[in-house]
C-alpha positions as CSV (number, residue, x, y, z in Angstrom):
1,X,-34.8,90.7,-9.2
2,X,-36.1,91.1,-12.8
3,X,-35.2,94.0,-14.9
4,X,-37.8,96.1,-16.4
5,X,-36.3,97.8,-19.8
6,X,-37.5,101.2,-21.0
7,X,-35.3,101.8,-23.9
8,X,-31.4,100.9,-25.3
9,X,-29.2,104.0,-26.2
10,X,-25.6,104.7,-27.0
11,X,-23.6,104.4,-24.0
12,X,-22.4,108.5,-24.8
13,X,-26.0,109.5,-24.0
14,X,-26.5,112.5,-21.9
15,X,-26.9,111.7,-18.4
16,X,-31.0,111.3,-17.4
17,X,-32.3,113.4,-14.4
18,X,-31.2,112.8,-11.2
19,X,-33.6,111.2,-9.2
20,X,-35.9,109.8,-12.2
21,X,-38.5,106.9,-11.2
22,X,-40.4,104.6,-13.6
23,X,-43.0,101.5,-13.3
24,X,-43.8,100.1,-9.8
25,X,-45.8,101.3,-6.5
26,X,-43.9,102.8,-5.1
27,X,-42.2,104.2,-8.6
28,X,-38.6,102.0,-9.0
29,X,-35.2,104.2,-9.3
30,X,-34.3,104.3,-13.3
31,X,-30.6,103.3,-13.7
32,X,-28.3,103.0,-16.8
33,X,-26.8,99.4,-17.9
34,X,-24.0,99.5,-20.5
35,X,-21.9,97.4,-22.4
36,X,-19.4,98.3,-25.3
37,X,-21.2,101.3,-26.8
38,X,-24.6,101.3,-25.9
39,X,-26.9,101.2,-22.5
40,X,-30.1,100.5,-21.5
41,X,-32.7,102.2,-19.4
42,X,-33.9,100.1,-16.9
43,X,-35.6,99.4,-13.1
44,X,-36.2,96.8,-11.0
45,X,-39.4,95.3,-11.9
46,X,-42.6,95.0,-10.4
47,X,-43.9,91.8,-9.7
48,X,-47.3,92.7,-10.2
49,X,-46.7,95.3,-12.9
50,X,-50.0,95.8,-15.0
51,X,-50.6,98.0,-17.6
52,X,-52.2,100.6,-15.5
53,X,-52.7,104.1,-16.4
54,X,-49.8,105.5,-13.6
55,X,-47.8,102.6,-15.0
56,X,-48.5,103.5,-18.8
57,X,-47.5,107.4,-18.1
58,X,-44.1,106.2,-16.1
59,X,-43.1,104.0,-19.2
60,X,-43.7,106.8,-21.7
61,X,-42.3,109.6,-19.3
62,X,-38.5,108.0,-19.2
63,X,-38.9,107.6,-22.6
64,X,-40.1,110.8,-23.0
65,X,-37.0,112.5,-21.0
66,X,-34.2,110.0,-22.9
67,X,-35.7,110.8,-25.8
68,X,-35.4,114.4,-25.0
69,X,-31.5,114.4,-25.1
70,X,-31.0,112.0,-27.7
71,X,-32.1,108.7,-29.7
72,X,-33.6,106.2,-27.7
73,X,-35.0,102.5,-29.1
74,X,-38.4,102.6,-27.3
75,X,-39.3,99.4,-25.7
76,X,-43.2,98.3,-24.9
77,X,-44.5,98.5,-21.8
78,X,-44.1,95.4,-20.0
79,X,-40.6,94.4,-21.1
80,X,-39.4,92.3,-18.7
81,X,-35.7,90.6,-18.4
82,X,-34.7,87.8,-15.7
83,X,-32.1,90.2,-14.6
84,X,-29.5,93.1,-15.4
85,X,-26.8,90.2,-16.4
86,X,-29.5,89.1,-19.3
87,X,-30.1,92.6,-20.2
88,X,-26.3,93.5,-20.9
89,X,-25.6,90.2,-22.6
90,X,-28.0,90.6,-25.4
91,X,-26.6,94.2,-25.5
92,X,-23.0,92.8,-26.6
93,X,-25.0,90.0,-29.0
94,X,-26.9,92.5,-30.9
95,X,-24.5,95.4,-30.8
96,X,-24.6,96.3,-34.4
97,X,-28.1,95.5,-34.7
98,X,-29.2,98.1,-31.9
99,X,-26.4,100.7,-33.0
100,X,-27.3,100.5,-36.9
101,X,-31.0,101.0,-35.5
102,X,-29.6,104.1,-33.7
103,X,-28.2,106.1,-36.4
104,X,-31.5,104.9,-38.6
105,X,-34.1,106.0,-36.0
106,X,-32.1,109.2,-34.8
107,X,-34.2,112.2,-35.7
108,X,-37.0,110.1,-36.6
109,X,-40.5,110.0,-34.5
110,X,-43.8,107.7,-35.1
111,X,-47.1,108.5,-36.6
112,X,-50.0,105.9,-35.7
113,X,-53.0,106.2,-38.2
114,X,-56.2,104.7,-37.8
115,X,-59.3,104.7,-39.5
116,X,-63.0,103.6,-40.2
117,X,-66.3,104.4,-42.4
118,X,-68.6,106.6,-41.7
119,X,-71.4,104.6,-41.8
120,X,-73.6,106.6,-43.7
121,X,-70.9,108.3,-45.6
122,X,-69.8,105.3,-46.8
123,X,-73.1,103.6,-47.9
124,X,-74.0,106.9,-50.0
125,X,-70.7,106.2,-51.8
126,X,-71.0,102.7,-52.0
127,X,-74.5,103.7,-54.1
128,X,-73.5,106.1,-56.1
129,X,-70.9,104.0,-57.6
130,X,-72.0,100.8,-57.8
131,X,-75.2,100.7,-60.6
132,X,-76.0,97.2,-59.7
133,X,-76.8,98.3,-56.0
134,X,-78.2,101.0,-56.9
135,X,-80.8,99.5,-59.3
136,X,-81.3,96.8,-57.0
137,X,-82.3,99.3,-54.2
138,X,-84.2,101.4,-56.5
139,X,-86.0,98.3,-57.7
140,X,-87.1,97.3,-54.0
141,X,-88.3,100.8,-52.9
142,X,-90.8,100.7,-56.0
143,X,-92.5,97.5,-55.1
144,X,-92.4,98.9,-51.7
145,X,-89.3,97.3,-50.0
146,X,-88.8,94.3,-52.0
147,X,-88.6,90.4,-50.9
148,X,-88.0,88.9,-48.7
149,X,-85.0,87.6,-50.6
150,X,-84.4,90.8,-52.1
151,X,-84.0,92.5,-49.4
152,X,-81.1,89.8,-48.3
153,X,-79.4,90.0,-51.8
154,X,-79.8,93.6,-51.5
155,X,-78.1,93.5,-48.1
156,X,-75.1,90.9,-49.2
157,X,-74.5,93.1,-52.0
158,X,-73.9,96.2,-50.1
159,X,-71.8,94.2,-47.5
160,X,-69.6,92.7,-50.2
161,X,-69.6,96.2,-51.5
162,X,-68.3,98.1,-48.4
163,X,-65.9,95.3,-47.6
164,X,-64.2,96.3,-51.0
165,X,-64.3,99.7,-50.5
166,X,-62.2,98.9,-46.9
167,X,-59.4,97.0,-48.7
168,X,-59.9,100.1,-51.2
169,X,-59.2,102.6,-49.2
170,X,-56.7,101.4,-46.7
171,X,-54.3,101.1,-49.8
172,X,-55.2,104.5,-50.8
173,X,-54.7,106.1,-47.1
174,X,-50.8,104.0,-47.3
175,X,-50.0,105.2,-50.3
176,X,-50.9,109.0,-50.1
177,X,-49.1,109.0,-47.2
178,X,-46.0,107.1,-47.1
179,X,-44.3,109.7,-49.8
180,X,-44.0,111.9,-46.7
181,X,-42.6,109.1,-44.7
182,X,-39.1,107.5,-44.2
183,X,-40.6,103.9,-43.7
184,X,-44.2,102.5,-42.8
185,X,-44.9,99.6,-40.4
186,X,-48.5,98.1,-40.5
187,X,-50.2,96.7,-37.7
188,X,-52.0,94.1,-36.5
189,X,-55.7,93.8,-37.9
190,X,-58.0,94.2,-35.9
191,X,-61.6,94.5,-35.5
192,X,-63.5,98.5,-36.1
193,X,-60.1,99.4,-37.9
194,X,-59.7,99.4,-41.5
195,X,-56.6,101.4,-41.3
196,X,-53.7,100.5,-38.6
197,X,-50.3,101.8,-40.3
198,X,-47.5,103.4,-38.5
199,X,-45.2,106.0,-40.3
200,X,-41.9,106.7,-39.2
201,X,-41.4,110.6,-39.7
202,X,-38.2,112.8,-39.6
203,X,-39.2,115.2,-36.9
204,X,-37.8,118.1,-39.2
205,X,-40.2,117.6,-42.1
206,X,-43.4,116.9,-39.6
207,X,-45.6,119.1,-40.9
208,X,-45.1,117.9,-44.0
209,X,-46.7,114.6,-43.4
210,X,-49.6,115.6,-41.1
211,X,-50.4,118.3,-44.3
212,X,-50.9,115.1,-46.4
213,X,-53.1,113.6,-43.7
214,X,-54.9,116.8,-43.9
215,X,-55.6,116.1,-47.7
216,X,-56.5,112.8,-47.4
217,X,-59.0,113.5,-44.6
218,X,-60.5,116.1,-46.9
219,X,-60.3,113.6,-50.3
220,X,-61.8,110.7,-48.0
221,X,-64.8,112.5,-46.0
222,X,-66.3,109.2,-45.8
223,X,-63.1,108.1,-43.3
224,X,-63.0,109.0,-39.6
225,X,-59.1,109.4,-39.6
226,X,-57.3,109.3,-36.3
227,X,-53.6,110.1,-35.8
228,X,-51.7,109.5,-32.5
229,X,-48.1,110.9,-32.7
230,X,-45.3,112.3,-32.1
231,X,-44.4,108.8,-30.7
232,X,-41.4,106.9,-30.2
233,X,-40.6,104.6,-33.0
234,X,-41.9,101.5,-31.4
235,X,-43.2,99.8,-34.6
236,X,-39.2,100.4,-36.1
237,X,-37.6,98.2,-33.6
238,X,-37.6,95.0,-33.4
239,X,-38.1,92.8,-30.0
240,X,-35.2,93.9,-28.0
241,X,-33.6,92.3,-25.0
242,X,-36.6,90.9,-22.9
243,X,-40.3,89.6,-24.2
244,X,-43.1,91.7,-23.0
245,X,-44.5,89.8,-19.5
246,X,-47.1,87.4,-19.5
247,X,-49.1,89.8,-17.6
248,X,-49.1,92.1,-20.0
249,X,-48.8,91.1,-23.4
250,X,-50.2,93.2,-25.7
251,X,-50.2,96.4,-24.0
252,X,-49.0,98.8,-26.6
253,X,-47.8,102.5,-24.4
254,X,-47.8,103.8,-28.1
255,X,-51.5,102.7,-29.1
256,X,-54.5,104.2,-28.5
């Protein structure tokens, strides 16, 4: 039977709930794995697991009760070993990796923030401070819309323009913001976001960091600013004992 692996711990963390359940229909019995000093939080697996919303909330709720009572290394849904054997062995090969990561992370919570243009906000800017656009655009409303080819140099312009102002501002957002942060992790790219960083946060200094999101949102009206957080740190540890499965690669519990 394949092990499904929520999270690795010290082996001295409090006890979980009696009776807790995780992934699977029906839900799979959460049990405790350990091996020298630390543990991990696992089930049986489910061989059709998918990363369904009952499935998603099941993953985040044992984390959400280990991480209650102490650190826990979050892993992402889907992280599937071949068996408990597998799980415990990389346990005792990484041991000082996972237990140097647990006196890092401990205290510590993730901050995901995303963001994109407003679209009009964005092209207002994007004309007031560029003078060649603006000529250029000024130029085509007088002859009453311009050429044909105008009108697509016009249109490149403002496209190379905007794309700029992206790169511009993502640096802008990590670097008003990471002062208030005990490390940043930067996602993947992808398309609709200009903005995909991760900040790792001391839980006791919080407020402190979504105050500086709170002045960046109102210094950068022209950016829809999302965050998603508290979280557990899953951009601050690195691939743990299993590989997310095939079946659901990619599926992020800590993503929106």
């Amino acid at each position: 039977m394949s092990s499904y692996v929520y999270g690795i711990t010290a082996r001295s963390h409090p006890a979980l709930p009696e009776g807790m359940t995780g992934v699977g229909e029906p839900p799979r019995p959460v049990r405790i794995l350990t091996a020298g000093e630390l543990a991990a939080v696992v089930s049986d697996a489910p061989e059709d697991l998918r990363p369904k919303r009952r499935d998603l909330l099941a993953h985040q709720n044992v984390l959400a009760e280990a991480g209650a009572a102490g650190c826990i290394l979050p892993m992402r849904f889907g992280s599937v070993a071949p068996d408990d054997d597998s799980v415990t062995q990389v346990l005792t090969e990484r041991a000082e990796h996972y237990k140097e990561r647990l006196r890092e992370l401990d205290g510590k919570v993730e901050y995901n923030i995303k963001a994109t243009h407003v679209e009009d906000a964005v092209l207002h800017l994007v004309m007031a401070e560029n003078a060649e656009v603006r000529t250029l655009a000024e130029a085509n409303r007088r002859s009453g819309g311009g050429s044909y080819d105008d009108k697509i140099r016009l249109g490149e312009m403002v496209a190379a323009a905007v794309k700029a102002k992206e790169a511009e501002d993502a640096n802008e957002v990590q670097g008003l913001l990471a002062p208030a942060a005990a490390a940043v992790s930067v996602g993947p790219e992808s398309t609709g976001w200009l903005v995909n960083v991760s900040f790792l946060v001391p839980r006791d200094t919080a407020e402190r960091f979504l105050a500086a999101v709170e002045q960046v949102r109102k210094s950068h009206a022209h950016l829809d600013l999302r965050v998603n957080g508290p979280l557990p740190p899953y951009s601050f540890v690195e691939p743990g004992p299993a590989a997310p499965a095939s079946s659901t690669a990619g599926a992020d519990a800590g993503a929106q």
